[in-house]
N, C-alpha and C positions, 0 to 999 in steps of 0.2 A: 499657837501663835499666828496669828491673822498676817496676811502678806503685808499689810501695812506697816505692819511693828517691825517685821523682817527686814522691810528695804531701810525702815528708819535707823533701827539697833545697826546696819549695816552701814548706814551713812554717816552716823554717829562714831565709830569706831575711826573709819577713814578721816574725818575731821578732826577729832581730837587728836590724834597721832600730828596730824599736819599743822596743826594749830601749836602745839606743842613745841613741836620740830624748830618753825617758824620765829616763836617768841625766843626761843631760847640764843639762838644764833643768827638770827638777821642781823641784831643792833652790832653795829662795831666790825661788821664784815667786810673787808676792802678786798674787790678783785681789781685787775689790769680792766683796763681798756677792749672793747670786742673788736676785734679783728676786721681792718674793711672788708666787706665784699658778702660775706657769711658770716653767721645765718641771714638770710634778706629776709625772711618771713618765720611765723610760729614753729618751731618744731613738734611733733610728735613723738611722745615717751610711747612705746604699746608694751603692755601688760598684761601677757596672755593668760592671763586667769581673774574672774569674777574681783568686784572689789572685797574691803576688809581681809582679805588675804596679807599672808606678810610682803608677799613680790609687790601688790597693789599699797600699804604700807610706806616702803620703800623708796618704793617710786614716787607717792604724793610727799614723802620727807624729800626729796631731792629737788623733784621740778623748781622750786622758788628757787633754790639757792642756783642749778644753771640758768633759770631766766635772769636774777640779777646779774649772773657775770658774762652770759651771752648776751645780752640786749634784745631778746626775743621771748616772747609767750613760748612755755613749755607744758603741752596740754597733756593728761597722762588719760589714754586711751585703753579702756579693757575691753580685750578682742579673745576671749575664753574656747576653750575647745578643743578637746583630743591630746589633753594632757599637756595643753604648751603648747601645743605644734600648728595650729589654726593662725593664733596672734606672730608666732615666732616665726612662720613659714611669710607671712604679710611683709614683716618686714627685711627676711633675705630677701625677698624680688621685688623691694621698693628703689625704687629711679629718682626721687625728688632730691634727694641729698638734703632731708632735713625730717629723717624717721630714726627714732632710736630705741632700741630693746630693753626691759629689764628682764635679761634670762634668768637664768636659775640650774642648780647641779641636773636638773630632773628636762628641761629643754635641751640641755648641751655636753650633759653628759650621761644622761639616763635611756632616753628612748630610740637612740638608735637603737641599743640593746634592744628594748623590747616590742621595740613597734619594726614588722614585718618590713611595711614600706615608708620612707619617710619624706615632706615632700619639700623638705630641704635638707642641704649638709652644714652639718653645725660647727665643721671647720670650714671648711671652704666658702662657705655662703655668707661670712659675717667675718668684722673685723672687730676682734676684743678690744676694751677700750680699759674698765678695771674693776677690779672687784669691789662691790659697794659692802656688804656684810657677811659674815659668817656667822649662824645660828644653829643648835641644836634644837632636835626635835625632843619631842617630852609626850611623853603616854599620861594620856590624861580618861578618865572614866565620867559616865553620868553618875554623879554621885549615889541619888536612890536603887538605881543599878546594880551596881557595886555594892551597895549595905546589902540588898535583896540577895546576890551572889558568892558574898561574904570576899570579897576582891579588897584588900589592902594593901598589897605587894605586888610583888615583879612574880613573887614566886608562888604566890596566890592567883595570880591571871593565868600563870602556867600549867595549875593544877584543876581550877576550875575549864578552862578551855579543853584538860589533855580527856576529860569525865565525861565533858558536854561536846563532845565532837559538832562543830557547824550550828551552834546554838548563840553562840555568843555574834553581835554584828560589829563590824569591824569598818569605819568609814576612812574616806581620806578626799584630799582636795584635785583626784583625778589619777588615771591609771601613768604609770610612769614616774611621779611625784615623790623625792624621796620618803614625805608621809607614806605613802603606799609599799615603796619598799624594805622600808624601815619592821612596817607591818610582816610583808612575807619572809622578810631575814627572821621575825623573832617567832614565824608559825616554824619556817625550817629547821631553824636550832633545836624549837624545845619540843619538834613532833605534833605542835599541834593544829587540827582548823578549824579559823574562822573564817564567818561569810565577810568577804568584801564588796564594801558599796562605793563608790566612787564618785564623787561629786565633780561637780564643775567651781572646784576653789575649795578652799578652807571656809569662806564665809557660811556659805551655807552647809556646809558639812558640820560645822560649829551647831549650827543653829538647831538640826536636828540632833546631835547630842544632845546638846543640854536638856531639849523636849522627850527625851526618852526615848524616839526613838531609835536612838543604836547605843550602842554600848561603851565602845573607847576608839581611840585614834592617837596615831605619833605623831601629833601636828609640828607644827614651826612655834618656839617659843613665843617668838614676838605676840603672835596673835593670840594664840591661847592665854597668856598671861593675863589680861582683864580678867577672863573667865572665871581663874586658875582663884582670883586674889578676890575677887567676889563671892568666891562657894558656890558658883552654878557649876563649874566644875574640880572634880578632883586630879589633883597631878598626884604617880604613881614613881616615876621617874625622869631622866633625863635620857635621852640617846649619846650624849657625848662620851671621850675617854674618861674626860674628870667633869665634876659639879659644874654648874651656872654660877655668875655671882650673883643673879639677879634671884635664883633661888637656892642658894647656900646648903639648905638645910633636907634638898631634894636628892635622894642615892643617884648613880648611873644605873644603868639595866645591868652592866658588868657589877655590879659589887650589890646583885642580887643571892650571889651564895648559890647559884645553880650553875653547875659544871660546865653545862653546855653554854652558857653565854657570858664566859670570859674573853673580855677583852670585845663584844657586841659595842660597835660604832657604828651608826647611822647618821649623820649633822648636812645640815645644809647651807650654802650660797647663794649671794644674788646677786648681780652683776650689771654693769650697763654697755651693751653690744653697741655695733652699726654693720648696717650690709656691707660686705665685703666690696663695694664700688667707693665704695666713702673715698675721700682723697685724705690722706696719711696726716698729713697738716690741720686739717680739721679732727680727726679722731685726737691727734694728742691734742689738741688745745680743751674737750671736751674731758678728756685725763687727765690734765692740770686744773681746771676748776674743780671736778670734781672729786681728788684727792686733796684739792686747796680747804675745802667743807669736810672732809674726811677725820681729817690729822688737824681739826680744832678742839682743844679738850671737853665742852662744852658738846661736841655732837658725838664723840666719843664715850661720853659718860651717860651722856642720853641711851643713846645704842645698848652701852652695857646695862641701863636699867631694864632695859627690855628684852635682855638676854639676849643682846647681838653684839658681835666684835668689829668694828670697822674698818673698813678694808683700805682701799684707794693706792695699790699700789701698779705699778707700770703696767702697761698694757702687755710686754711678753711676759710676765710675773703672772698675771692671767692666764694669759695663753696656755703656758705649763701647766698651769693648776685646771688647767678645762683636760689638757692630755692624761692627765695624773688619774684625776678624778674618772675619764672617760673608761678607763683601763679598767679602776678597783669597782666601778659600777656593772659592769662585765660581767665581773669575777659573782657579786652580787648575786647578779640578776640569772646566771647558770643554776648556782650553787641553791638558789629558793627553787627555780624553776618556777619565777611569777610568768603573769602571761595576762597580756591585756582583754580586757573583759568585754 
């Protein structure tokens, strides 16, 4: 695939998703009135990881709907690097009071685990604002791959991987990424390894799937899903405790029938932060729009087409769920013995 086609199938993904987003719930949207005083100019969304990704996604479903109800351009900025922490780390030490995050489980509560040094703190440095989605991750293969390896199951990847030691390649959208960990939970359970590659995003980690060269990945629904519903690739399972609705007929990795991965949960979030300087009145008025977009049935239904649950609730609702999560990714990240590459 020629770089040209790359940036485009790339560009194409982020618009249609936005476009989509867009038609479906602009018409008929009434927010309050924007606040004197703030935002006085464009804010910035950053979005530490490559576009076409589901954070990048997310994020371009969002912007329109806070520019309408802030009265300000909301530009979404991909600042990619070091699993999150390049884009994420910009905007804890941002001063303007008009930068805002879309984190993720794998910024805020994956990599302190795994990363040695980190060059922000992901409590202290940032103030939650609320969770935008919940989505599980889904193991998906290159199809011709897969036929060549005879890979049809959960419990089929497990038996070819545990034969072919280090044979099989194993990608993801950056070390840290619960894609990536998702990956080392299910080499630890079931004994086996594969090489991991690590991209800078889902996008292009896709992109070499599908061209053969690597083999499978526990992406984020959202984005895999075109993929998944075109044939360029095959889904294997879900990472969640129970099914998708957006794909019903997909097993969990748990109700693979192998001992060792009962009860195997891997799922991700995405979130919208601000540095912890923000002033408190501005971060909730940003948690009222954006749980105002939330909790509309119409972007709710959207979301669960794409195999995301919509979030938007209070900012210490957040909070806890960053503490929660911070903890079971710990636990995780010991028990694989992953380790950033």
């Amino acid at each position: 695939m020629s770089l040209l086609n790359r940036r485009a199938l790339l560009a194409r993904s982020s618009a249609v998703w936005s476009a989509a987003w867009s038609a479906a719930v602009l018409p008929g949207l009434v927010h309050a009135q924007s606040s004197p005083g703030w935002p006085s100019r464009p804010l910035r969304l950053v979005v530490p990881f490559p576009p076409a990704g589901t954070t990048d996604l997310l994020a371009r479903a969002m912007a329109p709907e806070l520019q309408k109800a802030l009265g300000q351009a909301v530009i979404v900025e991909n600042k990619p690097g070091a699993g999150g922490n390049t884009g994420s780390a910009d905007v804890a030490h941002a001063t303007d009071g008009h930068t805002l995050l879309m984190g993720t489980v794998g910024t805020h509560a994956i990599n302190q685990s795994l990363y040695p040094k980190m060059p922000f703190d992901p409590v202290k440095d940032f103030a939650p604002i609320t969770l935008v989605a919940a989505v599980p991750n889904v193991l998906v293969v290159n199809p011709a791959n897969a036929q060549k390896y005879g890979i049809a199951s959960v419990a089929d990847l497990a038996r070819v991987a545990r034969a072919n030691p280090g044979k099989l390649n194993m990608c993801s959208s950056g070390n840290g990424t619960s894609i990536h960990l998702a990956g080392e939970l299910f080499k630890s359970l079931t004994g086996t390894h594969m090489v991991h590659f690590p991209y800078r995003g889902s996008g292009p980690a896709l992109l070499d799937l599908m061209a053969g060269n690597m083999d499978l990945m526990f992406d984020n629904l959202p984005s895999a899903l075109p993929h998944i519903r075109s044939g360029k690739l095959k889904a294997i399972a879900v990472t969640s405790a129970t099914r998708s609705e957006a794909l019903p007929e997909l097993p969990t990795v748990a109700e693979s029938g192998l001992p060792a991965l009962k009860g195997f949960e891997a799922s991700s979030w995405f979130g919208l932060l601000a540095p912890a300087s923000q002033p408190a009145d501005q971060v909730a008025r940003v948690q009222r729009e954006a749980a105002r977009a939330l909790a509309m049935p119409l972007i709710k239904e959207r979301l669960a087409s794409q195999g995301a649950v919509a979030g938007g609730g209070s900012s210490a609702e957040f909070a806890a769920l960053i503490a929660s999560e911070t903890a079971k990714w710990a636990k995780v990240v010991k028990a694989s013995g992953a380790q950033v590459d």
